[in-house]
Structure formats: C-alpha cells, structure tokens
C-alpha positions in Angstrom: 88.4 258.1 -19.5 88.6 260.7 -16.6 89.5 258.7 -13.3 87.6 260.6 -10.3 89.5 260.6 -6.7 87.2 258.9 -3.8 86.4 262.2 -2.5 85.2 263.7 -6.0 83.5 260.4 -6.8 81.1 260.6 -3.7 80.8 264.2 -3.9 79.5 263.4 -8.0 77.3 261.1 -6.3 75.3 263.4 -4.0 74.9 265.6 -6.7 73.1 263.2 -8.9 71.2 261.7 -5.9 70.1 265.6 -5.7 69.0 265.8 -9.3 67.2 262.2 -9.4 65.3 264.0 -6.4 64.1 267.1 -8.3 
C-alpha cells in the first residue's frame, strides 16, 4: 500500500475531481 502525504492526497484529489468533470 503506498501511503500519500496530506498535501499529495488533496492534490490526487483535484485531479480526479478534474477527470470525473470531463
């Protein structure tokens, strides 16, 4: 299991909010 900082985490989190949008 790769453990994501808080930082990466929200930033991994925009980008799939971006990609459910298109």
């Amino acid at each position: 299991m790769i453990f994501l900082a808080p930082e990466e985490e929200e930033q991994v989190r925009k980008e799939n909010e971006w990609c459910e949008e298109r």
